[in-house]
N, C-alpha and C positions, 0 to 999 in steps of 0.2 A: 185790692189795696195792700194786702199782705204780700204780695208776690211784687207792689213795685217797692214796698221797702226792702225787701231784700235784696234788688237789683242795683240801690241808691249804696249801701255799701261797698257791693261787688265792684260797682263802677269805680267807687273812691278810691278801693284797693287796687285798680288797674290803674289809675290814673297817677296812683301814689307812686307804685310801681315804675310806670314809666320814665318817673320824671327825676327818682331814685338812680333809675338806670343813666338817662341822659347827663347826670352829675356824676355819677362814676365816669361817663366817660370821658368828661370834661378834665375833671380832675387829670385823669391816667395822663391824656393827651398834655396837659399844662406839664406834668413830671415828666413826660416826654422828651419835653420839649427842654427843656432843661437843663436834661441829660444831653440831648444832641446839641445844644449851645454849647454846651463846657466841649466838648469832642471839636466841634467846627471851630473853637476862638484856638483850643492848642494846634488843631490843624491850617489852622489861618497861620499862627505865627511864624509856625516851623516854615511851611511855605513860602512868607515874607522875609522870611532872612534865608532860605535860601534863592530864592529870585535877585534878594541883593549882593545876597556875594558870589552870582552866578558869573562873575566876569573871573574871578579868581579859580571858583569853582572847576568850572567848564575849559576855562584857556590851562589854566597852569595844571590839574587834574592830579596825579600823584604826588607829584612834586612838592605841593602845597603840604599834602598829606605826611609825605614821608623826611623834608628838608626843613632845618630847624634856623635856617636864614632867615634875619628879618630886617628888609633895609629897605624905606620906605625912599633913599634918594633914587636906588635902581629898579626898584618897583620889584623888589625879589621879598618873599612873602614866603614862612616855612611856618605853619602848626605846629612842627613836631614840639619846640620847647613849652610852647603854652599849654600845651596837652600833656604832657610830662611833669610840669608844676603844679598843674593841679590834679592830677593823681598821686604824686608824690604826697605834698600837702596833706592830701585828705587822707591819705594812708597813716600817716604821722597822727592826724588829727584821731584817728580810729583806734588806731593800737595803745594809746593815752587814754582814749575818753568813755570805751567800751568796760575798763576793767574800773575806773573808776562812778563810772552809774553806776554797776553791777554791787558795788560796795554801798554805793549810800542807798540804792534802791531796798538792799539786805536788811542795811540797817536800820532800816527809817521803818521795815515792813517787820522785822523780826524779831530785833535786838533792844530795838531804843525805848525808851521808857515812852507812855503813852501820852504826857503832858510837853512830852517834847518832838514827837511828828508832827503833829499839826504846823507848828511856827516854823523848823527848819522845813519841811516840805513847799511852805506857802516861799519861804526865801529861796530857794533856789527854783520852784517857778517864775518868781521875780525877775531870776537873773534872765530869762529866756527872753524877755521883754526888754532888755538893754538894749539899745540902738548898734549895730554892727562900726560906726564910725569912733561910738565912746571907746568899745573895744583896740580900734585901729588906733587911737589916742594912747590908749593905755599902754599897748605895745609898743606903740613909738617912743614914748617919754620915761618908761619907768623899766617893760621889760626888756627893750635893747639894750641899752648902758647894761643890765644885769648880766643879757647873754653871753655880753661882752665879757664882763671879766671871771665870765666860768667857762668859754671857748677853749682858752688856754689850759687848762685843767682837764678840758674832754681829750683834746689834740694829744694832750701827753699820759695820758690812760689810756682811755677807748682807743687813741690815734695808733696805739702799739700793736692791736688785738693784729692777725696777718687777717682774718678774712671779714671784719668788720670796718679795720683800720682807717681804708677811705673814705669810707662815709664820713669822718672826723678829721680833715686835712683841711688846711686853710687858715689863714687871716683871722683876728677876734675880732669881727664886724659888727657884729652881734644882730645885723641884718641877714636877713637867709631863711631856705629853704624851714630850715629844724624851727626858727623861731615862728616864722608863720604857720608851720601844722604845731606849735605848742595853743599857738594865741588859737586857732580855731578847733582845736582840743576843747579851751576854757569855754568856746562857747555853745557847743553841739551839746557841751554834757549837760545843761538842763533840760534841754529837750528828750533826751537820749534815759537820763537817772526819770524823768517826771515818768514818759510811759514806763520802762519797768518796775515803777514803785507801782501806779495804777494796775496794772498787771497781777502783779503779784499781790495785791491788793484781793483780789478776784478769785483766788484758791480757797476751797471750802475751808471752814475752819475745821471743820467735821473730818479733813486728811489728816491735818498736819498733827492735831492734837491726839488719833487714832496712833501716829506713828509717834508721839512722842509717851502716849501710853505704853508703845510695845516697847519701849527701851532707845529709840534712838536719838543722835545727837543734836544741836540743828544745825553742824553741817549735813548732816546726811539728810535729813529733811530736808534742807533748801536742796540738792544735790538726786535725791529720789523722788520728792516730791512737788517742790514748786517747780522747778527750769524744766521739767517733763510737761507739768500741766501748761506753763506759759510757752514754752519754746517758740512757736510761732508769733508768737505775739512781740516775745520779744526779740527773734531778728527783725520783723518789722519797724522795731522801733529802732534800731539798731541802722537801717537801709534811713531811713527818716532823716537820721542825725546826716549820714553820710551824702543824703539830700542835699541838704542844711550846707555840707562844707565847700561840696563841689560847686553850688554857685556863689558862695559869699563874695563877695567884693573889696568893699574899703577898708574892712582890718588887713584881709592879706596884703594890698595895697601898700600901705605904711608901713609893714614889715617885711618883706618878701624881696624888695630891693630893685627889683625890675631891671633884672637883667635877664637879654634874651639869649641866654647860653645854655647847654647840658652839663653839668657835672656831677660826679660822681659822690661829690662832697656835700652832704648836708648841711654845712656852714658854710658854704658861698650863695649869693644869691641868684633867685631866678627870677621867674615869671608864671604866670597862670592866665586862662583864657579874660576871666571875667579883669584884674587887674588890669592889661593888655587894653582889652577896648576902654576902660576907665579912665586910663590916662593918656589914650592917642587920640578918641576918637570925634572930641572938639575940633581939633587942626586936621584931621582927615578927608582928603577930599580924591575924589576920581577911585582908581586901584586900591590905595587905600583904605580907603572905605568900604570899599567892599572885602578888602581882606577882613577885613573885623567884623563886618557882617559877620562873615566867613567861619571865622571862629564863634561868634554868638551862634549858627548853627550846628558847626562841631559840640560846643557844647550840651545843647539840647538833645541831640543823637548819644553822647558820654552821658548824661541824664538818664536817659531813655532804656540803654543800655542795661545801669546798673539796675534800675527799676523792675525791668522785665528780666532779669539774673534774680533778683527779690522775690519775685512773683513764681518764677520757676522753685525756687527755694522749698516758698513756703507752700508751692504745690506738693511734689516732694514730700514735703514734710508731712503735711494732711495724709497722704497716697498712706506712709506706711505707719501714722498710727490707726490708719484704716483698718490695716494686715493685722 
């Protein structure tokens, strides 16, 4: 009798066991699966737009690639400008919005008094959640007319510099190139300022205040010891924001002008992939349409691109604080 009580545990433990095991694997396999859904819907997409615009794709082949032609009467179809605007754009949008998160992340994490982070940090998370169209609004009605009568102002300063000069030539339109990578500057930066405050958020307090014991500044602190500890963290957020700009839409839209030309000049207008299919691709039909396909798949490849240039970074990065 002693010896089947002991066997009535043992069993329960095997039986617990097993059924322990069998939900571990349930589980694993459900995360699996989840993982491989998010993998097969991005590789469904990509695939779906390029099947679609395999008629541009495949007939017209470089062409498409490397000609900035876009004339939907003779069925002649060129990427290069759309692909150009929105690199330029986002360049513009980067080199604006990169040093200003960089400041309110500082100050919001170093400088600012303690009853006043909480509110401005919750606000300019706020702005992140604006809709991309109020933006495009905003630009349209308030910051064009603006750009407009500081064009002239730029043209005859900046427009003098010999190796700057062009970029500043042109007409005060105040539609163009500069005004769309400003407007999508204002809107990357709370994404771009939220992670590096969080980030920097995230430094022992146990460094910073070791280092401001031995005498140092807090430049030198943010400069030796936060942008060291977060660095990766924040070019990632950094690649994030430039996410963010590369497919935006309807703000560049309404300011950008949509013209499908190259210039040299930051205040003329241009064009960008995601504008492009936005406003053609109601009336598009046959060729057409598959040019824009076309570019919805350039896009995703310029995506993908930068993403994995990100990813190498912050490998890189990892490798030699390894060393």
């Amino acid at each position: 009798m002693h010896a089947a009580r002991t066997e009535t545990p043992a069993r329960d433990f095997e039986t617990r066991a097993r059924t322990d095991a069998r939900h571990d694997r349930i589980f694993h396999g459900a995360l699996k699966s989840c993982a491989l859904l998010v993998l097969a819907a991005l590789l469904g997409a990509a695939l779906s737009m390029l099947w679609g615009g395999r008629e541009v794709l495949f007939q017209h082949g470089f062409h498409f690639l490397t000609s900035s032609s876009w004339n939907p009467v003779t069925d002649d179809y060129g990427a290069l400008a759309p692909v150009f605007g929105t690199l330029v754009t986002s360049l513009i949008a980067l080199v604006l919005a990169v040093p200003l998160s960089f400041g309110i992340a500082l100050f919001l994490t170093e400088i600012a008094p303690v009853w006043m982070r909480g509110p401005v940090g919750t606000a300019i998370e706020l702005l992140a959640g604006i809709p991309s169209i109020i933006y495009g609004m905003w630009g349209l009605f308030i910051f064009v007319p603006f750009m407009a009568r500081i064009e002239p102002a730029l043209s005859s300063t900046l427009g003098q510099i010999p190796l700057i000069g062009k970029l500043f030539e042109g007409p005060p339109l105040g539609l163009g190139i500069l005004t769309a990578g400003i407007v999508l500057a204002v809107m990357i930066l709370p994404f771009i300022s939220s992670v590096m405050r969080e980030v920097f958020q995230t430094v022992p307090k146990r460094l910073k205040e070791s280092a401001y014991a031995l005498g140092s500044t807090t430049r030198e602190v943010v400069w030796d010891i936060v942008l060291p500890y977060t660095r990766s963290a924040v070019i990632g957020g950094i690649f994030l924001g430039l996410g963010r700009a590369l497919g935006e839409t309807m703000a560049v839209t309404f300011v950008l002008g949509n013209s499908d030309n190259i210039t040299s000049s930051l205040l003329m207008p241009g064009t960008s992939i995601s504008s492009s299919i936005a406003n053609e691709f109601n009336e598009a039909v046959g060729t057409h349409r598959s040019a824009l396909i076309a570019l919805g798949f350039l896009l995703f490849v310029v995506t993908f691109i930068v993403l994995l240039i990100a990813r190498l970074m912050l490998r890189q990065l990892a490798r030699r604080e390894g060393n």
